[in-house]
Biopython code that builds the backbone (N, CA, C, O; Angstrom):
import numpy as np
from Bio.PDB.StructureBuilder import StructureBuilder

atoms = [
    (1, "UNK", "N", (172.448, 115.215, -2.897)),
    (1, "UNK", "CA", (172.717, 116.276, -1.938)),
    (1, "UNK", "C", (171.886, 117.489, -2.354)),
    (1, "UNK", "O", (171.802, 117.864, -3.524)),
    (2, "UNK", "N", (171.314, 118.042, -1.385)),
    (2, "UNK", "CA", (170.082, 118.952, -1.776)),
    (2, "UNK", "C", (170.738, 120.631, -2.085)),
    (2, "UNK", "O", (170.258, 121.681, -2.513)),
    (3, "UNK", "N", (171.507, 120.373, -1.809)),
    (3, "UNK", "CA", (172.458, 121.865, -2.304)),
    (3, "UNK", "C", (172.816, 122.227, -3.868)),
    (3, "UNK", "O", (172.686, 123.224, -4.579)),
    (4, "UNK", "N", (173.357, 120.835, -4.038)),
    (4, "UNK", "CA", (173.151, 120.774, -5.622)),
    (4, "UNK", "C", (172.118, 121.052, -6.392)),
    (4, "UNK", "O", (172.139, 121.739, -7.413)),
    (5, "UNK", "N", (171.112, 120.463, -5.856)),
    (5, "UNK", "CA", (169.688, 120.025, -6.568)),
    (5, "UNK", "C", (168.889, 121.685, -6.867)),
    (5, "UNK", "O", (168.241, 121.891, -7.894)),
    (6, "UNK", "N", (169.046, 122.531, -6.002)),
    (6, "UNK", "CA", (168.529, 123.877, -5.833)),
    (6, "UNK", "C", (168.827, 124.781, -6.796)),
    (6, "UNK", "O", (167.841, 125.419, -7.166)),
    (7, "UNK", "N", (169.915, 125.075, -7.365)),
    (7, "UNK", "CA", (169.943, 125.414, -8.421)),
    (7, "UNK", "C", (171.647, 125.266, -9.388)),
    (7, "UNK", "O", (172.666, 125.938, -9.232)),
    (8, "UNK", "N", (171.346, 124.022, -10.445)),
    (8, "UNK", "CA", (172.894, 124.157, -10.996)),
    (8, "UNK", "C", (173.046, 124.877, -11.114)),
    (8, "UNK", "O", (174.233, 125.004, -10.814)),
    (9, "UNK", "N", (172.543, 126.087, -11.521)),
    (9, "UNK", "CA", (173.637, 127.181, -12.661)),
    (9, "UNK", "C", (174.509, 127.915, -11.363)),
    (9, "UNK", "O", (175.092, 128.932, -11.740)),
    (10, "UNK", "N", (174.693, 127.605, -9.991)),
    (10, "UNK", "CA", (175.262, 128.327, -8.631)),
    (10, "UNK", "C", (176.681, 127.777, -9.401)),
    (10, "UNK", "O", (176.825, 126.837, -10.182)),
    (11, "UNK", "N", (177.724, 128.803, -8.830)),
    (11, "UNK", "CA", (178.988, 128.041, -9.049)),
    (11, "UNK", "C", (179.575, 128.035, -7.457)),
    (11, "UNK", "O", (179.876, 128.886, -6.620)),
    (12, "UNK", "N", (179.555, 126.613, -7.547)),
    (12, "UNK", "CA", (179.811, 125.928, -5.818)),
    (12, "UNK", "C", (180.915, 126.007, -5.917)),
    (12, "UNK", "O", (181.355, 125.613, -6.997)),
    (13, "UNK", "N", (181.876, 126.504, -4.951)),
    (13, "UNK", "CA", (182.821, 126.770, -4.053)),
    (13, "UNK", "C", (182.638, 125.961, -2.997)),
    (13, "UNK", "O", (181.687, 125.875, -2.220)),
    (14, "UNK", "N", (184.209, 125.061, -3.086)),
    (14, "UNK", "CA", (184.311, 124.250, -1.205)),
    (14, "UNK", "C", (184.648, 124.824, -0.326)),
    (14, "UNK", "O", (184.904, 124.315, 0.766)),
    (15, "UNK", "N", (184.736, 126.151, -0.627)),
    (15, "UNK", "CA", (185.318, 127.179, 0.597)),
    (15, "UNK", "C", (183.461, 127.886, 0.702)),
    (15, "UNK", "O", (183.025, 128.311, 1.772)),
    (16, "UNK", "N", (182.923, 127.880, -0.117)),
    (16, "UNK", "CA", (181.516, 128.670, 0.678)),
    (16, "UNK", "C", (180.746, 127.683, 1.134)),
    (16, "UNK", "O", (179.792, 127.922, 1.874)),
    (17, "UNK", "N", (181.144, 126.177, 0.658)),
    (17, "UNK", "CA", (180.830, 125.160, 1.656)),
    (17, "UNK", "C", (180.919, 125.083, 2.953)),
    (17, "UNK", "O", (180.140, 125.092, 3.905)),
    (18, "UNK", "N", (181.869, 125.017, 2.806)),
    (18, "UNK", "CA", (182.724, 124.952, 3.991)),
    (18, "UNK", "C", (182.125, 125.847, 4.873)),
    (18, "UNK", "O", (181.239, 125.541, 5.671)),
    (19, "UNK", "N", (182.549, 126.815, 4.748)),
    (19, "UNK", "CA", (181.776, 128.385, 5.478)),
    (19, "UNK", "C", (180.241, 128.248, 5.798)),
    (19, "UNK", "O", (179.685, 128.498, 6.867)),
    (20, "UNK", "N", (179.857, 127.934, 4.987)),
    (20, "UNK", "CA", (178.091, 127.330, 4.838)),
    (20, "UNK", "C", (177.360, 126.060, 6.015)),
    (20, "UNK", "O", (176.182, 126.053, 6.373)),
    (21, "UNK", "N", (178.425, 125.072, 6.443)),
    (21, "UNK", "CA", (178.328, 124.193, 6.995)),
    (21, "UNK", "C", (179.263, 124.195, 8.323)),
    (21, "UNK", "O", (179.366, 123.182, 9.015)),
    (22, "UNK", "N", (179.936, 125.406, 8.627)),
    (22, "UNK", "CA", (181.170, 125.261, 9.509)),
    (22, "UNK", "C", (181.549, 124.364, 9.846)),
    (22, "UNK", "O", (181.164, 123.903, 10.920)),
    (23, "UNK", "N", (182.318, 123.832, 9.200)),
    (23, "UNK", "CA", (183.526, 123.006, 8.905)),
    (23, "UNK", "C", (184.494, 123.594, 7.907)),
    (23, "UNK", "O", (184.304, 124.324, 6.934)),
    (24, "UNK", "N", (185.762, 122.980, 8.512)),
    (24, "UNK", "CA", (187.231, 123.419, 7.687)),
    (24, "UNK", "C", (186.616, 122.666, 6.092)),
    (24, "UNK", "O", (185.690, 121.865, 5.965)),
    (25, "UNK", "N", (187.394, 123.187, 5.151)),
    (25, "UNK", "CA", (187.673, 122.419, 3.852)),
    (25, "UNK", "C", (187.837, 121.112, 3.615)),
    (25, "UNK", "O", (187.198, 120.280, 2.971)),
    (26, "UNK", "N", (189.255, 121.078, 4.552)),
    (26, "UNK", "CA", (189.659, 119.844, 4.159)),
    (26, "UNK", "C", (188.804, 118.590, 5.026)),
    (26, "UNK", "O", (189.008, 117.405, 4.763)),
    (27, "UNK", "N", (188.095, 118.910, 5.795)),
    (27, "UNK", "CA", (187.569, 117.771, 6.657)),
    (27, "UNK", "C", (185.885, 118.042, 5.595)),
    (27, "UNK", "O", (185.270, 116.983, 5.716)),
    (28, "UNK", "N", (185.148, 118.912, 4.800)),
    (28, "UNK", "CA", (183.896, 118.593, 4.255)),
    (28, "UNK", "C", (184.645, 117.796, 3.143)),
    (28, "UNK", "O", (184.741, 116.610, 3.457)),
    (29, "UNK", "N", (185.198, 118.092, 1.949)),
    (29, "UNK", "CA", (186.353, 116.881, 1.176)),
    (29, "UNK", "C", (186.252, 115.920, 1.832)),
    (29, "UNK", "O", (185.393, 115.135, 1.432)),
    (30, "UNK", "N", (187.048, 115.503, 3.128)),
    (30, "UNK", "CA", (186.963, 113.914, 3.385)),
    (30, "UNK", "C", (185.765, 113.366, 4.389)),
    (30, "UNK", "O", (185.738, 112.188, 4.745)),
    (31, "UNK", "N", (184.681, 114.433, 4.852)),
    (31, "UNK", "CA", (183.569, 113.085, 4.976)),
    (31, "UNK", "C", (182.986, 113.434, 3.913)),
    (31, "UNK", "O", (182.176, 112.512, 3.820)),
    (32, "UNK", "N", (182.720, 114.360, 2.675)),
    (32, "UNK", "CA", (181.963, 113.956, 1.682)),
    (32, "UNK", "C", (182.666, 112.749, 0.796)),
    (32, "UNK", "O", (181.900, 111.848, 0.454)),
    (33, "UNK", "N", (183.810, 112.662, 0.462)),
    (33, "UNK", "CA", (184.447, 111.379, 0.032)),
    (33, "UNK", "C", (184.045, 110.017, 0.967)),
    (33, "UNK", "O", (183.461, 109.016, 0.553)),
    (34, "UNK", "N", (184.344, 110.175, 1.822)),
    (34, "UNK", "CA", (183.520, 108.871, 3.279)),
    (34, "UNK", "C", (182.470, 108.758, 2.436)),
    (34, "UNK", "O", (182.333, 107.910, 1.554)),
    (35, "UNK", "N", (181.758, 109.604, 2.718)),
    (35, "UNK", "CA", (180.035, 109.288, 2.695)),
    (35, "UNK", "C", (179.444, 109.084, 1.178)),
    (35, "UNK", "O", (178.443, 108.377, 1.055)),
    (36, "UNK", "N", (180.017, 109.665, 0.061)),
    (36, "UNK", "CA", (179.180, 109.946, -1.432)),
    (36, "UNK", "C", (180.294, 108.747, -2.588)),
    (36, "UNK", "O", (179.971, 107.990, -3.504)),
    (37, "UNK", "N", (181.411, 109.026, -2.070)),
    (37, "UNK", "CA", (182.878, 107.493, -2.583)),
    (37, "UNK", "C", (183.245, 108.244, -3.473)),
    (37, "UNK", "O", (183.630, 107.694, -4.505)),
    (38, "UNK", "N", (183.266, 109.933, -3.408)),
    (38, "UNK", "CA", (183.781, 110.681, -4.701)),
    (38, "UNK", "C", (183.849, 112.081, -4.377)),
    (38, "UNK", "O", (183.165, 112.326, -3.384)),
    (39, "UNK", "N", (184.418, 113.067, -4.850)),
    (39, "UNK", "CA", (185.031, 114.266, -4.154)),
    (39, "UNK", "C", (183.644, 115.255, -5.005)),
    (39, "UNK", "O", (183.113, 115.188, -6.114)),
    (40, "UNK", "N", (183.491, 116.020, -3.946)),
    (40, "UNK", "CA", (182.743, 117.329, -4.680)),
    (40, "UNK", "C", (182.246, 117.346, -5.764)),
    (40, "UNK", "O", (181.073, 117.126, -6.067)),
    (41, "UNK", "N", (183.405, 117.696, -6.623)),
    (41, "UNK", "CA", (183.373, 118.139, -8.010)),
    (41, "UNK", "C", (182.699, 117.143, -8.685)),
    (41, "UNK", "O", (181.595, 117.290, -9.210)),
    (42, "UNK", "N", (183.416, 116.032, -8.676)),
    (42, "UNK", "CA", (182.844, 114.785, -9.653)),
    (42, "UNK", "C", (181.542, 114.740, -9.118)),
    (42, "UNK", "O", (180.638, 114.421, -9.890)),
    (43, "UNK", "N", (181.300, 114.970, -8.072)),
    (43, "UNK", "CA", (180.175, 114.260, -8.025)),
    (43, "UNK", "C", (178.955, 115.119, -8.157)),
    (43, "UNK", "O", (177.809, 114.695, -8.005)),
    (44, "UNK", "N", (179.337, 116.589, -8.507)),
    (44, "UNK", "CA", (178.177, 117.529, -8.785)),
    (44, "UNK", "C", (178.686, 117.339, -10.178)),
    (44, "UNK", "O", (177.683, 116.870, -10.716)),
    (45, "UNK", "N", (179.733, 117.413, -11.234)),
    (45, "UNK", "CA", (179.460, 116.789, -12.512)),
    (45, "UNK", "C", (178.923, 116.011, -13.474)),
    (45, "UNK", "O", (178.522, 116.074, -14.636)),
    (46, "UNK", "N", (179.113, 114.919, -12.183)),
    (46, "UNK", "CA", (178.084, 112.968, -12.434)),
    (46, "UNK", "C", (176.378, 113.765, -12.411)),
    (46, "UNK", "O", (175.346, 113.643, -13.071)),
    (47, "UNK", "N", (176.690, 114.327, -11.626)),
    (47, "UNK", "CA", (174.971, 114.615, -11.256)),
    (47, "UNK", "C", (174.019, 115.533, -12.458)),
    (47, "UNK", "O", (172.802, 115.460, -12.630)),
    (48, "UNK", "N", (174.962, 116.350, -13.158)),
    (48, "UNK", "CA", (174.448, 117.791, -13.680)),
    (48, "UNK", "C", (174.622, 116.435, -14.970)),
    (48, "UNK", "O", (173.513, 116.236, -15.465)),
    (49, "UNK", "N", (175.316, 115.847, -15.364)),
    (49, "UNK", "CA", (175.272, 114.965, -16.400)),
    (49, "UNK", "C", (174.363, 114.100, -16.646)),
    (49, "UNK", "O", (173.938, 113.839, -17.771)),
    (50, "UNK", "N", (173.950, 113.523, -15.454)),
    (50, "UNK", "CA", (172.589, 112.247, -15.133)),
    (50, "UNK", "C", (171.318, 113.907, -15.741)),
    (50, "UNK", "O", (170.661, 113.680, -16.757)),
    (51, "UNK", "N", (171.164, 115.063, -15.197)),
    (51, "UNK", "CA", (170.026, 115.975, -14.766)),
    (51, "UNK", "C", (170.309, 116.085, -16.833)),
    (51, "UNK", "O", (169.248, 116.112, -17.456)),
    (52, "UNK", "N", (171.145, 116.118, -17.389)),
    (52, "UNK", "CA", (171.174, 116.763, -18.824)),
    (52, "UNK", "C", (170.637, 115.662, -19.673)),
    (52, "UNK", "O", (169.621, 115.834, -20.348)),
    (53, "UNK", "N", (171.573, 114.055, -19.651)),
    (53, "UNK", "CA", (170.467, 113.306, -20.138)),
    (53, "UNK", "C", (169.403, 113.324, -20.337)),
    (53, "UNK", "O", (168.879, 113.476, -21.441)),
    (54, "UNK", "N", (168.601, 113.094, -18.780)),
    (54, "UNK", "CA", (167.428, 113.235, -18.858)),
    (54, "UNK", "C", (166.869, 114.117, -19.687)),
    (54, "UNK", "O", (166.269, 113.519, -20.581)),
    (55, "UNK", "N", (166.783, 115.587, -19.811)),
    (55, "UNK", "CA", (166.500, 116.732, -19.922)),
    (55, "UNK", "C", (166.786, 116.129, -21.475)),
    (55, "UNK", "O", (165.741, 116.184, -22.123)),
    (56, "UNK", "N", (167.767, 115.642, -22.152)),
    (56, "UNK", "CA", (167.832, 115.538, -23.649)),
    (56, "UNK", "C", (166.619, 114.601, -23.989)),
    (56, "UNK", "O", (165.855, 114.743, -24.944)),
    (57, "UNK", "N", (166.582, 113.626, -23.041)),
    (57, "UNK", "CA", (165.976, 112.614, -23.710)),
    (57, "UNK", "C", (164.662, 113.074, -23.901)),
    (57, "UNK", "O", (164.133, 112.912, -25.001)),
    (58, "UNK", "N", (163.903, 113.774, -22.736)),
    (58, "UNK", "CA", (162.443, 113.808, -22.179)),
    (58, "UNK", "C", (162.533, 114.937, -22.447)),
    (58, "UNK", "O", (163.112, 115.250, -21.407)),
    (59, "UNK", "N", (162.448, 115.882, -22.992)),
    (59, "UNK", "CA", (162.188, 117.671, -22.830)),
    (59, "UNK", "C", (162.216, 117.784, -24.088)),
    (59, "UNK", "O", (162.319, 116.778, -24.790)),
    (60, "UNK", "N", (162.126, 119.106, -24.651)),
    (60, "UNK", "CA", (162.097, 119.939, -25.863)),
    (60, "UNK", "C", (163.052, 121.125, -26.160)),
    (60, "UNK", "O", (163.141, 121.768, -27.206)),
    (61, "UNK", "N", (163.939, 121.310, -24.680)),
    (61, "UNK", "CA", (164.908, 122.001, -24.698)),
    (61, "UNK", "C", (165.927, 121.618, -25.756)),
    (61, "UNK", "O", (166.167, 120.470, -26.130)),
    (62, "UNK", "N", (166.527, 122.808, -26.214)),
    (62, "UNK", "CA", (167.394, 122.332, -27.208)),
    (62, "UNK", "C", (168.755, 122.337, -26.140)),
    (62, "UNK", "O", (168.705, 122.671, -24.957)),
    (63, "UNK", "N", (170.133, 121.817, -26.979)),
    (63, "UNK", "CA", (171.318, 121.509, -25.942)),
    (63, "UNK", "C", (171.977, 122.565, -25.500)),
    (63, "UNK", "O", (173.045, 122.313, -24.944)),
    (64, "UNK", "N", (171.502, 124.228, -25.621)),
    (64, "UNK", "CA", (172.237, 124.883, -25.421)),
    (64, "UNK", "C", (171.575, 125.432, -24.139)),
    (64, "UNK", "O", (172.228, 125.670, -23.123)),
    (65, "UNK", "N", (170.137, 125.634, -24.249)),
    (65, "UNK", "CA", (169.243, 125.587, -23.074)),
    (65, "UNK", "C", (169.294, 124.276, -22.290)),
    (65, "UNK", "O", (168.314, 124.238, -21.546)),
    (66, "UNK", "N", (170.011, 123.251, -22.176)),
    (66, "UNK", "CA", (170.502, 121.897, -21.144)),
    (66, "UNK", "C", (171.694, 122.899, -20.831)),
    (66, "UNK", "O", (171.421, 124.008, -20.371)),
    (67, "UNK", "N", (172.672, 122.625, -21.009)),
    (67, "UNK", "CA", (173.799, 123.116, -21.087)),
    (67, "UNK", "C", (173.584, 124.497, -19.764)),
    (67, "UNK", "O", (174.131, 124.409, -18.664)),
    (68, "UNK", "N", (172.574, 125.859, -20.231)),
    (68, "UNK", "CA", (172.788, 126.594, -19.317)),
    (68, "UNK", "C", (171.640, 126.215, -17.921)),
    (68, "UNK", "O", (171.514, 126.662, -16.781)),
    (69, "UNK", "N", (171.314, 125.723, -18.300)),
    (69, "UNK", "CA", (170.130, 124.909, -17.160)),
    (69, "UNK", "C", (171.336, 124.001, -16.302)),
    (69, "UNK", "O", (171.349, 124.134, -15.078)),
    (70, "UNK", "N", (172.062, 123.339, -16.768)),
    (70, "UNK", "CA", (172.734, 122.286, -15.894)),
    (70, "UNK", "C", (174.289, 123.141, -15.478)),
    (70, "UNK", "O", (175.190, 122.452, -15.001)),
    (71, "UNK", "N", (174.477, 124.376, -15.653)),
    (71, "UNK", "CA", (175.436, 125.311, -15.386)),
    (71, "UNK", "C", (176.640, 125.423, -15.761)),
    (71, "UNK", "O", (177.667, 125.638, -15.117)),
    (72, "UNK", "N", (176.414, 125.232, -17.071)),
    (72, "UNK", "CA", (177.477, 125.243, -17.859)),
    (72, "UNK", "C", (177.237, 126.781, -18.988)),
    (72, "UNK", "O", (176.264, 126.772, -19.742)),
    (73, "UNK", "N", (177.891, 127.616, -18.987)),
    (73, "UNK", "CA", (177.412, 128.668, -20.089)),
    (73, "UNK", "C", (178.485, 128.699, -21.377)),
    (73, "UNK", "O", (178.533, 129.407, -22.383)),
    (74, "UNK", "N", (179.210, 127.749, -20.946)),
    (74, "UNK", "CA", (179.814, 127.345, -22.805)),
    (74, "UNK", "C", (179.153, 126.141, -22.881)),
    (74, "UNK", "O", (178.889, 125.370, -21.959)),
    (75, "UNK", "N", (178.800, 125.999, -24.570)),
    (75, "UNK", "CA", (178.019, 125.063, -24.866)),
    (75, "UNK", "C", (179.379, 124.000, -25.218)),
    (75, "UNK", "O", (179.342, 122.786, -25.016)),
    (76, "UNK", "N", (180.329, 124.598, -25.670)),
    (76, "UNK", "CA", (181.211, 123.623, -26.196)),
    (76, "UNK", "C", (182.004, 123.013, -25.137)),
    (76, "UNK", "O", (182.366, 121.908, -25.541)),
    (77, "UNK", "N", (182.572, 123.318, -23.582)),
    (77, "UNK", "CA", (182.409, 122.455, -22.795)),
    (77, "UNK", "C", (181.544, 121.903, -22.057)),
    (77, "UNK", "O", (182.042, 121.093, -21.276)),
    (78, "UNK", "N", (179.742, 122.092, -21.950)),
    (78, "UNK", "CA", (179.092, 121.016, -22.016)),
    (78, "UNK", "C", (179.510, 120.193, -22.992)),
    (78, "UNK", "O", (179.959, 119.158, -22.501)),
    (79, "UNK", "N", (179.550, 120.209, -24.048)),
    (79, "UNK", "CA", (179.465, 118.786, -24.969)),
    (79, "UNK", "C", (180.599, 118.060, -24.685)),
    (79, "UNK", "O", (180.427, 116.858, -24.483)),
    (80, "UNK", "N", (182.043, 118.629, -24.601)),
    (80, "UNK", "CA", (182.969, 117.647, -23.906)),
    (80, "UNK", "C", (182.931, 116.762, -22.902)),
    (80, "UNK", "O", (183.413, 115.635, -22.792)),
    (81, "UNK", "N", (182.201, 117.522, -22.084)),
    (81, "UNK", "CA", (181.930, 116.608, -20.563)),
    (81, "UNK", "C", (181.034, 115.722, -20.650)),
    (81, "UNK", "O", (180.943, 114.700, -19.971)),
    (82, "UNK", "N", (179.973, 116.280, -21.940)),
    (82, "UNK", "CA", (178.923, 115.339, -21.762)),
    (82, "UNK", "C", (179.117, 114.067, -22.990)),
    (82, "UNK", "O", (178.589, 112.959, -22.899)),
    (83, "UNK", "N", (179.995, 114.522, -24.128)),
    (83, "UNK", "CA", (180.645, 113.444, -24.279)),
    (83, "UNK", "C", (181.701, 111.815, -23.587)),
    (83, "UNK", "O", (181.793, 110.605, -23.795)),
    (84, "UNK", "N", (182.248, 112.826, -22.765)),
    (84, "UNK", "CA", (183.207, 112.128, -21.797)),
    (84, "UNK", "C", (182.662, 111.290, -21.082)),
    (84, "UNK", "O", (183.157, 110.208, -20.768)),
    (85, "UNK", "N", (181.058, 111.915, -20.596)),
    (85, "UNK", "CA", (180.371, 111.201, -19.532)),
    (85, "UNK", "C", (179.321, 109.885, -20.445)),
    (85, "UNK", "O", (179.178, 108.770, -19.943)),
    (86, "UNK", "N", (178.855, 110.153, -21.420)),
    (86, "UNK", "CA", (178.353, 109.560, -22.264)),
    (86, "UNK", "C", (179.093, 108.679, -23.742)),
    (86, "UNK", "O", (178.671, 107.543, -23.961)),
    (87, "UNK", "N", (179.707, 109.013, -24.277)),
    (87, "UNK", "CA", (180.541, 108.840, -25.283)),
    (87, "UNK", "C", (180.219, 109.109, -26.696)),
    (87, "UNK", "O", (180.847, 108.666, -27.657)),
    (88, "UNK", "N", (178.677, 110.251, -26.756)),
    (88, "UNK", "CA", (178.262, 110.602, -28.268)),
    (88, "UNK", "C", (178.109, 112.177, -27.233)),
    (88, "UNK", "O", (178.197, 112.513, -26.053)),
    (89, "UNK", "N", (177.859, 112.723, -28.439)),
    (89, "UNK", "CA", (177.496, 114.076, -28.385)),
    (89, "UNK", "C", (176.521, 114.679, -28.278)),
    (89, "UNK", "O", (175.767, 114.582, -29.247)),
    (90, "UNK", "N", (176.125, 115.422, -27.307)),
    (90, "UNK", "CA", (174.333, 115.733, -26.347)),
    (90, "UNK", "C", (173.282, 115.645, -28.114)),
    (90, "UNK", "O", (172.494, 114.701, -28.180)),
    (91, "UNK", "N", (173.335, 116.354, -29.034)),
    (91, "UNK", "CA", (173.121, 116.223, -30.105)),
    (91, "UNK", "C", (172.468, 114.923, -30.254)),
    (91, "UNK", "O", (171.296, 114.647, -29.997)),
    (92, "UNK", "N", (173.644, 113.956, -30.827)),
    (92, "UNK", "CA", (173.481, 112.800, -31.259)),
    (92, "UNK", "C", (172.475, 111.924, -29.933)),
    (92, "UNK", "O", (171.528, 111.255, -30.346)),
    (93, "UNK", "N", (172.656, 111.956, -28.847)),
    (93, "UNK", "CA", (172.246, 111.218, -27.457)),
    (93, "UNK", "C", (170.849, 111.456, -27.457)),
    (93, "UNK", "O", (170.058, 110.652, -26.963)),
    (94, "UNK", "N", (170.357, 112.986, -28.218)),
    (94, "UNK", "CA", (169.292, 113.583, -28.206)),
    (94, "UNK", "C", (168.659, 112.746, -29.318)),
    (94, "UNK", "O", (167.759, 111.971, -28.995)),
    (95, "UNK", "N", (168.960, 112.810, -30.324)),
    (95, "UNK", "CA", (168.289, 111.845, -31.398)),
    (95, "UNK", "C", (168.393, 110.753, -31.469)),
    (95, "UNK", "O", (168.161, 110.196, -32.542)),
    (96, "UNK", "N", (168.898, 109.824, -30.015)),
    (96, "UNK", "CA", (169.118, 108.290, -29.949)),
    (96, "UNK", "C", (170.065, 107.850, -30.619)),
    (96, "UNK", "O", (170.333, 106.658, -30.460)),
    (97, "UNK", "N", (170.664, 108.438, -31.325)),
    (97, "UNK", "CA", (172.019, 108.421, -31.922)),
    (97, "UNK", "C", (172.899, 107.365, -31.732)),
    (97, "UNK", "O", (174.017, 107.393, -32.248)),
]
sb = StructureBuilder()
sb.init_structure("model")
sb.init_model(0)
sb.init_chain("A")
sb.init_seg("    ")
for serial, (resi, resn, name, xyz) in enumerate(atoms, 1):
    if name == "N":
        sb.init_residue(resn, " ", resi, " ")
    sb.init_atom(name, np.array(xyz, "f"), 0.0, 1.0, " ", f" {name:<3s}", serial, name[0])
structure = sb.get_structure()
């Protein structure tokens, strides 16, 4: 979804969605669930997680510059999430760990 893609560090609101796309709330929620098989959130999480990988694996950024690049400005819940989403620590994932 190209809204995402423009810039993580935005903090998306389903109400400026909403407003953004005129449509109610609860009806962008259920055709984005229809259409993507996952609500909003997760699925701009899944995404900023796939965009940080990468970024660990292939880049020179260190994890705190991933972290505010993928719009997160605590580093220590990036690493939770990106543990959660991965199961090592951006760190360790970074050094093939």
């Amino acid at each position: 979804m190209c809204i995402f893609k423009k810039n993580m560090q935005e903090h998306i609101t389903i109400a400026n969605l909403a407003k953004k796309f005129d449509i109610s709330e609860t009806s962008l929620k259920e055709c984005f669930k229809y259409i993507y098989g996952t609500g909003i959130y997760t699925y701009l999480k899944n995404y900023r997680m796939q965009i940080a990988g990468e970024l660990l694996k292939n880049s020179d950024y260190n994890v705190l510059e991933i972290a505010n690049m993928t719009g997160y400005s605590n580093q220590s819940n990036f690493g939770a999430v990106f543990k959660k989403a991965f199961g090592v620590t951006p760190l360790k994932y970074k050094k093939g760990i």
